[in-house]
N, C-alpha and C positions, 0 to 999 in steps of 0.2 A: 495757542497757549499764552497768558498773561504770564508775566516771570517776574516776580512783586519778592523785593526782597530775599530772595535766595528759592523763593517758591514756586512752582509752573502752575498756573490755572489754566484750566481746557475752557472756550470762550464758547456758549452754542448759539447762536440765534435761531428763533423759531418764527419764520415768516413765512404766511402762504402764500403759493400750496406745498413748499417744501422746508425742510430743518435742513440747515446749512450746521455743519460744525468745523470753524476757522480756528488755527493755530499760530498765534504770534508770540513774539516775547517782547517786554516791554523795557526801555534801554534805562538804567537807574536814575536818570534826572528826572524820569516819568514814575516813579514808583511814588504810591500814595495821591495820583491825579484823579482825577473822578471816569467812573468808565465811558460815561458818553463822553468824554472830551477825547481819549485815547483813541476811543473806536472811531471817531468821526474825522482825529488823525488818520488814523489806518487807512479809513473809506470816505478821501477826500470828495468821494460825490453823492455822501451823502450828508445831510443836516446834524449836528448835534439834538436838535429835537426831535429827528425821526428814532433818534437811538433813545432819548428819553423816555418816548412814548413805549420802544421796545421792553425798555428796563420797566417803567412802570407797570405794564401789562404778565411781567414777568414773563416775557421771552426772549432772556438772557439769560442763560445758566453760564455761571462760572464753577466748575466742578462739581456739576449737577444742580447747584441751589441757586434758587433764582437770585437776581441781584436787582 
């Protein structure tokens, strides 16, 4: 779960061959940062562009909707 301002977002990536659905919160000097930049905190092995390409593909839901 992202936690943006007082609010919990449930984070899902959709990668094959499986949907992973990850739960974090995000610490308020991070609230308002762009999501690839967060997530690619989170998942220091992996690229900020691999999360880009995710988000742009829209398989990244944040409480269902794609981001």
């Amino acid at each position: 779960m992202v936690k943006r301002n007082g609010k919990i977002m449930e984070v899902e990536m959709q990668t094959f061959p499986e949907v992973q659905t990850q739960e974090f919160e995000v610490s308020s000097d991070q609230a308002g940062e762009r999501l690839d930049k967060i997530l690619s905190l989170i998942y220091q092995d992996m690229s900020r562009s691999f999360f880009q390409k995710l988000i742009k593909n829209q398989q990244i839901l944040v409480n269902n909707v794609p981001r």
